[in-house]
ZADO-1210 file (C-alpha; in nm, 4 decimals, padded with zeros to 6 digits):
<atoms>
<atom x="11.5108" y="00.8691" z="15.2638" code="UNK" pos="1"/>
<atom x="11.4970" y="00.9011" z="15.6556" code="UNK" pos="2"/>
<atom x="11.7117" y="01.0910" z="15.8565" code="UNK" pos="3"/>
<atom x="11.9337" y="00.8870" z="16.1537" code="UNK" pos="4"/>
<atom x="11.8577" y="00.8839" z="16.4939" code="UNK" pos="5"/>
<atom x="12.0944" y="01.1150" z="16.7482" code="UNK" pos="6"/>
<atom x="12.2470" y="00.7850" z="16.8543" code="UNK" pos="7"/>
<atom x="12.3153" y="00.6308" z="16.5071" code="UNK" pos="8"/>
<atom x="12.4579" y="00.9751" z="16.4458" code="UNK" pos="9"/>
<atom x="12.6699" y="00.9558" z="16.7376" code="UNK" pos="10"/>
<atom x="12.7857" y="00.5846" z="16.6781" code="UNK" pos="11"/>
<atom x="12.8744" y="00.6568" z="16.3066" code="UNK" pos="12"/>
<atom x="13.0007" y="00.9759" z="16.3878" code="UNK" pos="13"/>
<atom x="13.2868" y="00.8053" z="16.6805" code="UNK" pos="14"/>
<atom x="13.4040" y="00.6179" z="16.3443" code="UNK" pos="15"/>
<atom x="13.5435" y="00.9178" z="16.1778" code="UNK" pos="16"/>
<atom x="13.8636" y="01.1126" z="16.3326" code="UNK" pos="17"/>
<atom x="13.7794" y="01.4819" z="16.3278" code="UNK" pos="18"/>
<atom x="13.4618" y="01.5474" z="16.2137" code="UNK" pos="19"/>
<atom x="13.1989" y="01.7225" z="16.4041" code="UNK" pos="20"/>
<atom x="12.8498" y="01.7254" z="16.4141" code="UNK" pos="21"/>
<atom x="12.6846" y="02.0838" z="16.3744" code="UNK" pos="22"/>
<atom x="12.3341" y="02.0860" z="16.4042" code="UNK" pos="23"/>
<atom x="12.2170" y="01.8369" z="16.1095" code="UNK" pos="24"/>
<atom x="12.5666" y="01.8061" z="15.9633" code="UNK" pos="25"/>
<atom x="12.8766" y="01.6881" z="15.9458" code="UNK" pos="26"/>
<atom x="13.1722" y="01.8932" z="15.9173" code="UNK" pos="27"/>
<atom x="13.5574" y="01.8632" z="15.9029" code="UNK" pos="28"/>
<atom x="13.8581" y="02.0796" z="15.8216" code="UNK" pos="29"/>
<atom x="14.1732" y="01.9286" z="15.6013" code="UNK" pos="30"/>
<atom x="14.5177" y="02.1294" z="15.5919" code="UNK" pos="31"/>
<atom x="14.7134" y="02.0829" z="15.3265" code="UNK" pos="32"/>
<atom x="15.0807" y="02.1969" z="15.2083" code="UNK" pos="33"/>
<atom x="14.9698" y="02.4924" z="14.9927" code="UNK" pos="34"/>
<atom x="14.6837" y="02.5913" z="14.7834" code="UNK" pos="35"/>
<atom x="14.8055" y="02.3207" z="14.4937" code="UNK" pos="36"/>
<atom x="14.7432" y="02.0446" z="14.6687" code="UNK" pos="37"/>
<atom x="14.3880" y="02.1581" z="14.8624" code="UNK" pos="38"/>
<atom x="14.2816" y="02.2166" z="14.5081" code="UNK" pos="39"/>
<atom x="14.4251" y="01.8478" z="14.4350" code="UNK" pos="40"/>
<atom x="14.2131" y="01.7132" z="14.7046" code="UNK" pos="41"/>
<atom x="13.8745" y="01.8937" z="14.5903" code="UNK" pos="42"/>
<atom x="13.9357" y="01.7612" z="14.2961" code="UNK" pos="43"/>
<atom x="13.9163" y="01.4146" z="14.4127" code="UNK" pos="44"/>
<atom x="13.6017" y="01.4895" z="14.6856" code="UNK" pos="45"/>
<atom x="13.4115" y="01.5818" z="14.3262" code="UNK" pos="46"/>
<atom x="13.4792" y="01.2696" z="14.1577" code="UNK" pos="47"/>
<atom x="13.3715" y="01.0393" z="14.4229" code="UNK" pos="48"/>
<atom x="13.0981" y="01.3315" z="14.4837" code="UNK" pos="49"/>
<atom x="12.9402" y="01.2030" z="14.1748" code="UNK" pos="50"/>
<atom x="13.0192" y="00.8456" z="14.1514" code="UNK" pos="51"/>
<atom x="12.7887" y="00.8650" z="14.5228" code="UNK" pos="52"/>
<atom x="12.5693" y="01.1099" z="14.3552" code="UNK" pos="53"/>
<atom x="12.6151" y="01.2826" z="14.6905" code="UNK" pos="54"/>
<atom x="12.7410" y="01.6286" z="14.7006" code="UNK" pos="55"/>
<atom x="12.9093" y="01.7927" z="14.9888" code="UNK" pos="56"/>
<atom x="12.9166" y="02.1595" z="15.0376" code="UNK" pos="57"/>
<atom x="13.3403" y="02.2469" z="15.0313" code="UNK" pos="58"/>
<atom x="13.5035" y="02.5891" z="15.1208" code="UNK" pos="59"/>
<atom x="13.8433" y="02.6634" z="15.0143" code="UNK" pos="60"/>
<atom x="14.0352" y="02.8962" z="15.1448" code="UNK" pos="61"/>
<atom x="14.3662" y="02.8852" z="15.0553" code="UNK" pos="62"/>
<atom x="14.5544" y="02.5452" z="15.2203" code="UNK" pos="63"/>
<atom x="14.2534" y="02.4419" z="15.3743" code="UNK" pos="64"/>
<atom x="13.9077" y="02.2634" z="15.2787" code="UNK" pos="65"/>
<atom x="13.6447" y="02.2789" z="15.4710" code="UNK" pos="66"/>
<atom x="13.3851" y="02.0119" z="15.3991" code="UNK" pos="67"/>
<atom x="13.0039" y="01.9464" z="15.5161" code="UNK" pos="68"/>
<atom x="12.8088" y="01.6919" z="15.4302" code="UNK" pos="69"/>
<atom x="12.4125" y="01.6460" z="15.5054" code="UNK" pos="70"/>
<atom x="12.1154" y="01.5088" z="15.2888" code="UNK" pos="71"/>
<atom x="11.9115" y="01.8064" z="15.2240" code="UNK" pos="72"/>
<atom x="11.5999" y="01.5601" z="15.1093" code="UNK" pos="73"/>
<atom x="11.6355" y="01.4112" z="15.4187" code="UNK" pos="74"/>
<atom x="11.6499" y="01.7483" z="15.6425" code="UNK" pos="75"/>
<atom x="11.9318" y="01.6183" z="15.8257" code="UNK" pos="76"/>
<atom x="12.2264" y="01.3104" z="15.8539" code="UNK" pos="77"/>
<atom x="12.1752" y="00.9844" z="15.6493" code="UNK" pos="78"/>
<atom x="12.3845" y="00.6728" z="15.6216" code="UNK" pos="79"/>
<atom x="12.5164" y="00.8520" z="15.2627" code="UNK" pos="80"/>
<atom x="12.6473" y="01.1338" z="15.4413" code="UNK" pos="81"/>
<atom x="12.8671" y="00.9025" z="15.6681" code="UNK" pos="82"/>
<atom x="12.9460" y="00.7081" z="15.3801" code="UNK" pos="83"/>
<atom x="13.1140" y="01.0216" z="15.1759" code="UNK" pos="84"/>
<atom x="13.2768" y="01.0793" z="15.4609" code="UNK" pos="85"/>
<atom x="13.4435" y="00.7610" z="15.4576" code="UNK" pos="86"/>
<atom x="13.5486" y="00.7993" z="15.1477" code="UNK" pos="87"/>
<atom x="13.7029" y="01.1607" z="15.1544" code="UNK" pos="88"/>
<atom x="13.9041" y="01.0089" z="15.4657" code="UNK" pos="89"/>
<atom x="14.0617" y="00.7694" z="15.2163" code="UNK" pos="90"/>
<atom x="14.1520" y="01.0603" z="14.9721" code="UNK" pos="91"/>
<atom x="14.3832" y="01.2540" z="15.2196" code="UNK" pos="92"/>
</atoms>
């Protein structure tokens, strides 16, 4: 699988509210109420994670989830990375 150009990276990336590209990924952080409900929402990320057979790298610290998402086969952004991301914006 190919990596995206800078400018497909840029056009996909003006699509999603919040995340920010860091060298060749992806990144965004989610705030939640309290440490319940961050767990909640990992939960989720790992179900769709697999249905995509796509998995994001997530950091939890406390009420907030940190998630980055890049195609490591790839060495650097696909359209799957954008994809997940569209998907974890539905789960919040």
């Amino acid at each position: 699988m190919e990596h995206l150009s800078i400018k497909d990276i840029h056009d996909r990336l003006s699509q999603l509210k919040g995340w920010e590209l860091i060298g060749r990924e992806i990144t965004k952080e989610f705030v939640f109420e309290d440490f319940k409900e961050a767990m909640e929402f990992v939960q989720k990320v790992g179900e769709e994670s697999e249905r995509e057979h796509h998995h994001p790298d997530i950091f939890i610290r406390y009420n907030k989830v940190n998630i980055t998402l890049t195609t490591h086969d790839a060495d650097g952004l696909t359209y799957k990375d954008f994809k997940l991301a569209k998907i974890i914006e539905q789960l919040v």
